[in-house]
C-alpha positions as CSV (number, residue, x, y, z in Angstrom):
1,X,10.6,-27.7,-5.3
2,X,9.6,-31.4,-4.1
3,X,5.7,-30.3,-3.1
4,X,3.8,-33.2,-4.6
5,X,2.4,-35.3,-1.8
6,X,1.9,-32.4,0.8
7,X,-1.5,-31.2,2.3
8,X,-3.7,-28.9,-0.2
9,X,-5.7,-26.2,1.1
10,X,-9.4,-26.3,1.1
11,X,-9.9,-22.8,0.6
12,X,-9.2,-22.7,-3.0
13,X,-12.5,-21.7,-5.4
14,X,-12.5,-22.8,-8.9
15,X,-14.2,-20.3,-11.1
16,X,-12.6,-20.9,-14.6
17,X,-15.6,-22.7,-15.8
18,X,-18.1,-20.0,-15.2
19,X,-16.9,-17.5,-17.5
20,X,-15.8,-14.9,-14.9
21,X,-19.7,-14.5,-14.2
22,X,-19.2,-15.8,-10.7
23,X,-19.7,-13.6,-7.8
24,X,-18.8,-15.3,-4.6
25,X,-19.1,-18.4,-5.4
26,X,-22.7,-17.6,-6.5
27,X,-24.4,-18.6,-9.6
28,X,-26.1,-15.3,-12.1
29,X,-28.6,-16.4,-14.3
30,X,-28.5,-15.6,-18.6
31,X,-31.6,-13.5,-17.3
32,X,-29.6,-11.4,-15.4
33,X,-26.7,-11.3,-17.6
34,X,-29.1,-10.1,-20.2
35,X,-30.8,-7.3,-18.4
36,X,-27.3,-6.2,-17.3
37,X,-26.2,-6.0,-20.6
38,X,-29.1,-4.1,-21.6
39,X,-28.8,-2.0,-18.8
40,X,-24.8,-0.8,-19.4
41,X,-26.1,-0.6,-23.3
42,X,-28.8,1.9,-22.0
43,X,-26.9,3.8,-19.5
44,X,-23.2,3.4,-20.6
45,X,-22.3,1.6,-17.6
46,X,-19.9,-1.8,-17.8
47,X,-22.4,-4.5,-17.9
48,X,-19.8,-6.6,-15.4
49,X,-20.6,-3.5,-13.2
50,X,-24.0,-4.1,-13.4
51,X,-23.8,-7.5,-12.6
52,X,-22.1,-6.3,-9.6
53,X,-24.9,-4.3,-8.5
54,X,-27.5,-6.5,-9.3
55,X,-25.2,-9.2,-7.5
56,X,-24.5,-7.6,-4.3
57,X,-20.6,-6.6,-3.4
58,X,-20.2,-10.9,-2.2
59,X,-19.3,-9.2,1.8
60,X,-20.5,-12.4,3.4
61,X,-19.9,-14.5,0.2
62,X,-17.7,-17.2,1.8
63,X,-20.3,-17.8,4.1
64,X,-23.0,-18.3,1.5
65,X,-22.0,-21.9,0.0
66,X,-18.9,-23.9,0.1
67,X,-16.2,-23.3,-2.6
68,X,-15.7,-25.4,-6.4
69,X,-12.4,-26.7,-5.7
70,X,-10.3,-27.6,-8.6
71,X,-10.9,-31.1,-10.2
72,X,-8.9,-34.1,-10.0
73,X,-5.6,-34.2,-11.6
74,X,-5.3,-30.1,-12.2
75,X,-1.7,-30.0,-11.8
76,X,-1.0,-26.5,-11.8
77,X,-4.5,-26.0,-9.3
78,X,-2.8,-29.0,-6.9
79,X,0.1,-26.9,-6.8
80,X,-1.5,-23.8,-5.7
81,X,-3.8,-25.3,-3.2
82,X,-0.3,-26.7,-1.8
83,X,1.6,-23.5,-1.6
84,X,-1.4,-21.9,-0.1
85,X,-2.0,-24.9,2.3
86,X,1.6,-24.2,3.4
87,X,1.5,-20.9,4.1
88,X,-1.6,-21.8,6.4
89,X,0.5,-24.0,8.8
90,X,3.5,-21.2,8.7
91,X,1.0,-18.3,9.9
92,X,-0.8,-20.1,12.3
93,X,2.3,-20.9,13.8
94,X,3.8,-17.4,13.5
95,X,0.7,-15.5,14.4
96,X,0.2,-18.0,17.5
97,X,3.9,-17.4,18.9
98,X,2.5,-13.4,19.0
99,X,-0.6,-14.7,20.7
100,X,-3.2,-14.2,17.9
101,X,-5.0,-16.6,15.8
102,X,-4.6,-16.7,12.0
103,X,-7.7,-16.2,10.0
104,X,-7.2,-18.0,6.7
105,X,-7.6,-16.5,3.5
106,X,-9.3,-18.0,0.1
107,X,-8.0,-18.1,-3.1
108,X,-9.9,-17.8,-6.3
109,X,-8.8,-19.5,-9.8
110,X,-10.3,-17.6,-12.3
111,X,-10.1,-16.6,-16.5
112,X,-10.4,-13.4,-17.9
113,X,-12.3,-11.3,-15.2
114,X,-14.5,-12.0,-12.1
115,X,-16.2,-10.0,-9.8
116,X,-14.8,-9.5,-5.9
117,X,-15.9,-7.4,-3.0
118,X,-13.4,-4.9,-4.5
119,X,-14.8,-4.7,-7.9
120,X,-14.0,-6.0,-10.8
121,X,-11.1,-8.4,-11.4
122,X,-9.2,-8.6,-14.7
123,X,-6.5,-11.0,-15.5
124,X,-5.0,-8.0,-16.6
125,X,-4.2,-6.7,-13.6
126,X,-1.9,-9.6,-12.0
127,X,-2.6,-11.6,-9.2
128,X,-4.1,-9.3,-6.6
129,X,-5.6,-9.2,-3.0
130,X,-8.9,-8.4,-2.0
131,X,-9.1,-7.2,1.7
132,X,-12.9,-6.6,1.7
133,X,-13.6,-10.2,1.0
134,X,-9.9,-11.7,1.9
135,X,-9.3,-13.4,-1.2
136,X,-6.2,-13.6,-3.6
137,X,-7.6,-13.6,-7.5
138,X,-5.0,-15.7,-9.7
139,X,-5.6,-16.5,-13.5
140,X,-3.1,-19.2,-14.0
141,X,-2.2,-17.6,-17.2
142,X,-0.2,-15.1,-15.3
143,X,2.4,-18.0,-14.6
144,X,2.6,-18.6,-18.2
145,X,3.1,-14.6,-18.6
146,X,5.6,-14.5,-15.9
147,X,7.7,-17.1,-17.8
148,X,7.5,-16.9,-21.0
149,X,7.5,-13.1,-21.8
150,X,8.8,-11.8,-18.2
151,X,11.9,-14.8,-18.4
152,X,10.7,-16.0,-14.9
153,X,10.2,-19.3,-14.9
154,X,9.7,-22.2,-12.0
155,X,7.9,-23.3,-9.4
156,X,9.4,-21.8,-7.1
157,X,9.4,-18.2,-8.8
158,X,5.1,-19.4,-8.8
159,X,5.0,-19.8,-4.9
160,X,6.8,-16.4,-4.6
161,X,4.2,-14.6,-5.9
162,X,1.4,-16.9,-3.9
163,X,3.2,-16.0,-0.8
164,X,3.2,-12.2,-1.7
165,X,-0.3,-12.2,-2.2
166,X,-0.6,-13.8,1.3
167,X,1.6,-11.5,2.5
168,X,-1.2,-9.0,2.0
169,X,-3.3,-10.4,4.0
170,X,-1.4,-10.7,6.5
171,X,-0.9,-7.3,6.5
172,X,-4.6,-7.1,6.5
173,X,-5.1,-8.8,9.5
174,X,-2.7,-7.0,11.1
175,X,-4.1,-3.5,10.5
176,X,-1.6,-2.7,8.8
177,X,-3.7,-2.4,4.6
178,X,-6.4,-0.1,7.2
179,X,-3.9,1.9,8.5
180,X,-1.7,2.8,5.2
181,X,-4.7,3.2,3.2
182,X,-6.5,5.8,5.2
183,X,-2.7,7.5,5.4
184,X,-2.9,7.5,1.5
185,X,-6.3,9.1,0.9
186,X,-4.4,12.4,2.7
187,X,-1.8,12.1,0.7
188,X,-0.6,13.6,-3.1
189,X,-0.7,11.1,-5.8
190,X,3.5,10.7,-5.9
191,X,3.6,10.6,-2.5
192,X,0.3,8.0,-2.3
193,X,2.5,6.0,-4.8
194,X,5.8,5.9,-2.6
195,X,3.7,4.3,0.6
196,X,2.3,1.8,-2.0
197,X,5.8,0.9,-2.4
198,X,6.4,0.1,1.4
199,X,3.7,-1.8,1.6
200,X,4.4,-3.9,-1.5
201,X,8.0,-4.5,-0.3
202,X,6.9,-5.3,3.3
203,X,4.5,-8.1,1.6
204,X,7.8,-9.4,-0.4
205,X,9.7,-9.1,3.1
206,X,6.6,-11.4,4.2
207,X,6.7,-13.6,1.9
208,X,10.4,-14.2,2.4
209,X,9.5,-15.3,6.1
210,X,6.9,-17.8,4.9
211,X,9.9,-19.3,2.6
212,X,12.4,-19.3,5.5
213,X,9.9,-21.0,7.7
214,X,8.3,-23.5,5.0
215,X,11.9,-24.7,4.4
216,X,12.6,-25.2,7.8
217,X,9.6,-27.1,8.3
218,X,9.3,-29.2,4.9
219,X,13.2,-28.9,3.2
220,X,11.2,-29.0,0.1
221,X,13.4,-26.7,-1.7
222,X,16.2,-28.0,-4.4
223,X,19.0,-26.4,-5.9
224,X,17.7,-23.6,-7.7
225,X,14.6,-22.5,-6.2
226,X,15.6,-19.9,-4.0
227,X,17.2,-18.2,-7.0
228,X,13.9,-19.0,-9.0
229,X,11.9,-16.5,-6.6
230,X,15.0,-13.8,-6.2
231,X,14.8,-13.5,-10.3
232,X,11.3,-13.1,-10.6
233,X,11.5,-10.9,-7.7
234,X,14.1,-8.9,-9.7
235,X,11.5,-9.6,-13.1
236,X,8.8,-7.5,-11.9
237,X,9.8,-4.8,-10.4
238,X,8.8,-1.6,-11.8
239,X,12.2,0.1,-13.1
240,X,12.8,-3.6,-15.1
241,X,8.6,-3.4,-16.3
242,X,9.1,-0.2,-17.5
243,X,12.1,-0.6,-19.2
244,X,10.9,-3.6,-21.1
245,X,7.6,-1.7,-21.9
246,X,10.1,0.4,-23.6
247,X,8.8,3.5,-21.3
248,X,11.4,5.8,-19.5
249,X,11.8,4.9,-15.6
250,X,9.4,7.1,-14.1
251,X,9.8,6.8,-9.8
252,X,7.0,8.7,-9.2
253,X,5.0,6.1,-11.0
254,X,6.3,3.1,-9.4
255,X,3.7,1.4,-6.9
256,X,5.6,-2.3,-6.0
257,X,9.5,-1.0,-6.2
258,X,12.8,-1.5,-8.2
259,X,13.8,-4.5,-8.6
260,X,17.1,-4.1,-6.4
261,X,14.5,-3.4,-3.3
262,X,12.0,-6.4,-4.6
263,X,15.4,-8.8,-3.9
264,X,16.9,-7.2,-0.9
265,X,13.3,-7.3,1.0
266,X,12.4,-10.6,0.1
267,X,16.1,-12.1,0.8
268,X,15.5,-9.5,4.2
269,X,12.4,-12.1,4.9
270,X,14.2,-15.3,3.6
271,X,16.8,-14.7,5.7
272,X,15.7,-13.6,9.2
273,X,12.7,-15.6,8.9
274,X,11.5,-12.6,11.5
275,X,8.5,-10.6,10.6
276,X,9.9,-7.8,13.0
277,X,12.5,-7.2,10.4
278,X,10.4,-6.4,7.5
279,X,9.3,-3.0,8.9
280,X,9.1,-1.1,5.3
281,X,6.9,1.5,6.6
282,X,9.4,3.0,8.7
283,X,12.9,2.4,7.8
284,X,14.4,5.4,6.2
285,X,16.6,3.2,3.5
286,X,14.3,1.0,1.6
């Protein structure tokens, strides 16, 4: 993937050096740290709660003080900010041909945990979307994690999972995350888990459309690449997780989809480069 020299994104926030006590993009003081620790000691609460609390839930955060951005010479940072900065251009563009502006998201760098307008972040949990405060959470690590003990490797495979997380929002701003979540609270846990799926593999559908138009626009892509993202596609879905966790394949449990849907809805995207035919939430053959 030939992404060196492009435009980065400004709305990356660097919180690796603030030991995942960063809400926001606001500083918390060793007082507070200590009274919150006191406090979860006290009342068996998770001090990183606490610190929530005492915090505030970072709503209007992004509108508080600018964001860190990475330092100088951070390759892997340069390389998200780029992705990200991509998919900027590629929804504007999109979401302008349907007559609507695209609201860009921000994109947190952090280590360990952090706190976000939906709670607590772990590292643990994957890269992940936060509608509340329309920020995607990545600790690089999971790159690392994603090639070294899930055997997907590249840059490529990296900007896959960027463009997913975007995808989310884009869903967001479409109504769409409002919509499906307010269907869900109705709903039965196994059947809460099969819309989760939809919605997953309409964000993989989506982020297939930002790769058909980014390579349009830029050609950036070598030999390789596209095959790159399919496999890590393929990597973590849940049949293949579960499998490797050495758990029995448990559908009911899934929440992102087999890895045969992962592929076909992201090569659906890559393909058509039309958002009209990613419509998970209806099609009767996922």
């Amino acid at each position: 993937m030939k992404w060196g020299g492009n435009r980065q994104s400004s709305n990356v926030e660097d919180r690796r050096g603030s030991g995942g006590f960063g809400l926001g993009g606001r500083g918390i003081g060793i007082g507070t740290l200590l009274v919150a620790l006191i406090g979860g000691m006290l009342f068996g609460i998770d001090p990183l709660t606490m610190l929530s609390m005492m915090a505030g839930d970072g709503t209007d955060a992004r509108q508080e003080q600018p964001a860190s951005p990475p330092p100088p010479g951070d390759v892997q940072a340069a390389f998200v900010s780029t992705v990200l900065a991509d998919t900027e251009d590629v929804w504007a563009a999109i979401m302008k041909q349907e007559g609507s502006s695209y609201r860009e998201p921000g994109l947190v760098l952090f280590r360990g945990a952090t706190f976000t307008s939906c709670g607590r972040g772990s590292a643990s949990m994957g890269p992940f979307y936060c509608p509340e405060d329309e920020r995607i959470y990545l600790d690089l690590e999971f790159f690392d994690t994603l090639a070294n003990q899930l055997g997907a490797a590249g840059d490529f495979a990296q900007a896959y999972v960027i463009a997913h997380e975007v995808g989310h929002h884009v869903q967001n701003l479409r109504g769409i995350s409002q919509r499906v979540n307010q269907a869900r609270a109705r709903l039965a846990p196994a059947q809460a888990n099969a819309l989760s799926v939809r919605v997953e593999l309409q964000a993989d559908c989506l982020a297939g459309v930002w790769a058909y138009h980014s390579q349009k626009s830029r050609g950036w892509l070598e030999e390789g690449d596209i095959e790159e993202a399919l496999n890590a596609a393929a990597q973590i879905g849940d049949d293949t997780l579960q499998r490797k966790s050495r758990h029995a394949v448990v559908p009911e449990s899934f929440t992102h989809g087999t890895s045969s849907q992962r592929i076909h809805w992201f090569r659906q995207g890559l393909q058509t480069g039309n958002i009209m035919q990613c419509d998970t939430l209806e099609t009767g053959n996922l």
